[in-house]
C-alpha positions as CSV (number, residue, x, y, z in Angstrom):
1,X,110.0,165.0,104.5
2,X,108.7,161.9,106.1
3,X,107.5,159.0,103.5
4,X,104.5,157.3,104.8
5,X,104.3,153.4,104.6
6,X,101.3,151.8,103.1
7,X,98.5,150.7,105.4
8,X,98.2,146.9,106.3
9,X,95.1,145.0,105.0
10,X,92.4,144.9,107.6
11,X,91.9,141.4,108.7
12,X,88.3,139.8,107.9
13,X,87.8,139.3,111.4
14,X,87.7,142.8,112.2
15,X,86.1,143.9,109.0
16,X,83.5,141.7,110.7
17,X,83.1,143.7,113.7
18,X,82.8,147.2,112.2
19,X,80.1,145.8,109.4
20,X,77.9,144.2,111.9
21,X,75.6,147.7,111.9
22,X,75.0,147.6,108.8
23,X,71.7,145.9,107.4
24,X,73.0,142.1,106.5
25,X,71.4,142.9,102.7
26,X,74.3,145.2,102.1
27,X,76.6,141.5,101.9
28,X,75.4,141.1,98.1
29,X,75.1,143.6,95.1
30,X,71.7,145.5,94.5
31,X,70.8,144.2,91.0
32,X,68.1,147.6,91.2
33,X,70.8,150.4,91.6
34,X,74.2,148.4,90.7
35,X,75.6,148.6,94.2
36,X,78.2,147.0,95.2
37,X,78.2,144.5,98.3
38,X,79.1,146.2,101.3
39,X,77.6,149.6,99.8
40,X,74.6,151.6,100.4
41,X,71.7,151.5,97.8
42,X,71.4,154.8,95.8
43,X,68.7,156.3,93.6
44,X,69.5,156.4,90.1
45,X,67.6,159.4,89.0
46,X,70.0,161.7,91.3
47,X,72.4,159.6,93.5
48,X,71.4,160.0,97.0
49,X,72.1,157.0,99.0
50,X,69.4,155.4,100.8
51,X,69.2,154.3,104.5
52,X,67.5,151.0,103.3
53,X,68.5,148.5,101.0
54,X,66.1,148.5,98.0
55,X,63.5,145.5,98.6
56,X,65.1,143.3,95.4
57,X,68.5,143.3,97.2
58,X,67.0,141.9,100.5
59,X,65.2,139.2,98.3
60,X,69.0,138.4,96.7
61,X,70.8,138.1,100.0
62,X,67.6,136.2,101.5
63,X,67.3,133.7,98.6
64,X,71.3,133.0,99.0
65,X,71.2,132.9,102.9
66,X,68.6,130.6,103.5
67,X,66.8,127.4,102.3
68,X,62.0,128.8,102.4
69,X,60.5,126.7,104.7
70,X,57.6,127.3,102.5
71,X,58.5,125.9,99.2
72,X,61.1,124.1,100.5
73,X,64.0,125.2,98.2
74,X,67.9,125.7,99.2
75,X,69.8,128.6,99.2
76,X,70.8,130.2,95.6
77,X,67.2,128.5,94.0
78,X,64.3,131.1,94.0
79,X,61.1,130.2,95.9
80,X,58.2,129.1,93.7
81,X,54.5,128.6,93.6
82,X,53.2,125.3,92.3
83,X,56.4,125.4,90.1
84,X,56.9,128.9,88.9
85,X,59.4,131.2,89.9
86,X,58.1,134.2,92.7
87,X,59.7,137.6,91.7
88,X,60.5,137.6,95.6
89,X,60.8,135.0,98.4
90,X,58.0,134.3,101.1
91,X,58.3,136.1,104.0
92,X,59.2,133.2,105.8
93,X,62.5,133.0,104.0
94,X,63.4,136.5,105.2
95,X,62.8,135.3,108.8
96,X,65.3,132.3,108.1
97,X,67.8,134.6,106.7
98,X,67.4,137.3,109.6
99,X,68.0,134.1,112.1
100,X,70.8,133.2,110.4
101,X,72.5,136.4,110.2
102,X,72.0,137.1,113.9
């Protein structure tokens, strides 16, 4: 009988490589469904998983990617409107966050 030796850690560089075609939301939980990063959204009511992050996960990893050219806020603070809190960032933010993922 042949043993098999454990597997060597993937290095980040090439984890890199094989997660670039997945939708750059996927980097950060899904506080909807309880996803964890790097795994696809699901429904609750049955478990299927979704193609598509839900649209509160792609606000998460938008609002820590980039700074809103809108509201002018950094990463990690939410955008605001005349100093209270959006339950989502301005669309601007998302293009920020798509240009810095690319």
């Amino acid at each position: 009988m042949t043993s098999r030796r454990p597997a060597a850690p993937m290095p980040d560089t090439i984890r890199h490589i094989l997660r670039a075609k997945q939708d750059p939301a996927r980097a950060v939980a899904c506080p909807h469904c309880g996803a964890a990063p790097h795994r696809p959204c699901r429904l609750r009511t049955n478990g299927r998983v979704l193609a598509e992050p839900h649209p509160q996960r792609r606000s998460n990893w938008a609002q820590t990617t980039a700074c809103c050219p809108t509201c002018q806020v950094t990463p990690a603070v939410p955008c605001h409107d005349n100093g209270r809190a959006l339950p989502t960032v301005h669309a601007r933010r998302y293009q920020e966050a798509e240009a810095t993922a690319a």
